[in-house]
Every structure is written in C-alpha cells, then in structure tokens.
N, C-alpha and C positions, 0 to 999 in steps of 0.2 A: 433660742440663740438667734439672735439677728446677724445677718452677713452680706458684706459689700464686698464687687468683684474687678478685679480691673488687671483688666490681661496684659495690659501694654505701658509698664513704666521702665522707666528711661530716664537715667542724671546724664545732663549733656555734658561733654567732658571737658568744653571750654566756655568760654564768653567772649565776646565784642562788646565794645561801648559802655555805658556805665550802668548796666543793669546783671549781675551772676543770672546764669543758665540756672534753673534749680527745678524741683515737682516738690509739691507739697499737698499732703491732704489733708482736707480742711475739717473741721467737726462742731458739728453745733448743738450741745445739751440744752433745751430749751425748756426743761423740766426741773421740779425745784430738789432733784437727787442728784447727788454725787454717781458717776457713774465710768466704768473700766473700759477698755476697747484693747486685743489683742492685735497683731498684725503674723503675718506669715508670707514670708516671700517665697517666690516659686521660681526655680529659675532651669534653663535647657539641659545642662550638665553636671546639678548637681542635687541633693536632699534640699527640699524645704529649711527653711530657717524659721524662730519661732520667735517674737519679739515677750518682752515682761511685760505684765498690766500697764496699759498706760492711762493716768488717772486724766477723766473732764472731767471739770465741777461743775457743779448743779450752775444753773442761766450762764453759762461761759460757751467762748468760742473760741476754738482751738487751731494754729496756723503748723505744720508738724511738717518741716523740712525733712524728707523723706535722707538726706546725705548725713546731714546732726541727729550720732546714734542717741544721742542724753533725749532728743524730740521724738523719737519712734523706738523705747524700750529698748534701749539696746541694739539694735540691727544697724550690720557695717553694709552698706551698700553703694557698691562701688559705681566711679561713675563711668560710661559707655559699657554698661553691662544690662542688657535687656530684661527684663521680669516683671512675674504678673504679683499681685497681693492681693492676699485679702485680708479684710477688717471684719472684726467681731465682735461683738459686745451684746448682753442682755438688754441694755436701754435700747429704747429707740430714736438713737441719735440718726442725725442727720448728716450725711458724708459727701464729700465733693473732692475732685480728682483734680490738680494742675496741676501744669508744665509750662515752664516759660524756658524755649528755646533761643538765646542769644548767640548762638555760632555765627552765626551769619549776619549779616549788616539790617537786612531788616527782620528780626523780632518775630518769631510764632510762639502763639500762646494757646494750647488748647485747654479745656475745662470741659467736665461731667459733672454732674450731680448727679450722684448714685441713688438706684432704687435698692431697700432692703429684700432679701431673699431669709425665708425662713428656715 
C-alpha cells in the first residue's frame, strides 16, 4: 500500500476577488491501469473519517477539490476547520497538495508534491 501524508489542510472559509479560496489534491496515473485511492481525514477533536474508493483512470490526471464531497468519496469537509489526510492507494500514482488562499487581497498559494511512504 502506497501513502501520502499532509498534516496541514485547510478550506479557507472566504474569498476576495475573482478567484474561490479552495485546496485540492492533485493525482496523476501515468500508467495504462485503472486505479483506486482512499482518503482519510484526521482532525484535533474528533475520529478519523474514511472516504469511498476513489476511481483514477489509467493515463488521466485528476483535479479533487477537497470541499465537493461527489470529488474526494464522499468526505464533508468543512471549511476553517484544520486537518491532516492521507491518500492511499496500491498504484503508484503521483500526488500533489494545493491551497489557494484568497482571504486577503493578495493571493497565497502553497503546493507539495508528495513523496510515497510504504
């Protein structure tokens, strides 16, 4: 089982300008198999949550607004509510972490490219 970890996500709970606040993590199957990824959020005060399979397909790349539960299996995640995830899946996809923070007039954006842990 391959797993990707990310301690520090965050739905900003407003926007400025004409860009939504949003985190999304990114996934790239670059292999010619269809393939699953789970999610599980973790949060300060309460049980884990467990998302449904979520399907990549084989050569696709995947945009997975972490707040649209239909894009991440199901999971309600509310926004200014802090928590970490992780991603799971048997393939060896490729994972990557943003946040685009629009509260404020000028725009932060951070991004990861996650390494796989065994």
């Amino acid at each position: 089982m391959n797993r990707w970890h990310v301690p520090d996500c965050y739905i900003p709970p407003r926007s400025s300008g004409g860009q939504p606040s949003h985190e999304s993590i990114c996934v790239l199957n670059d292999s010619s198999q269809d393939a699953h990824l789970t999610l599980t959020a973790y949060f300060a005060d309460r049980e884990p949550e467990r998302s449904a399979p979520v399907l990549v397909p084989a050569r696709r790349d995947l945009h997975l607004r972490t707040a649209i539960p239909e894009q991440v299996g199901g999971l309600r995640l509310q926004p200014d509510v802090p928590y970490g995830i992780v991603v799971e899946s048997e393939a060896d996809l490729k994972v990557q972490y943003s946040r685009l923070d629009t509260t404020q007039p000028a725009y932060t954006l951070m991004t990861a490219l996650l390494p796989s842990h065994n």
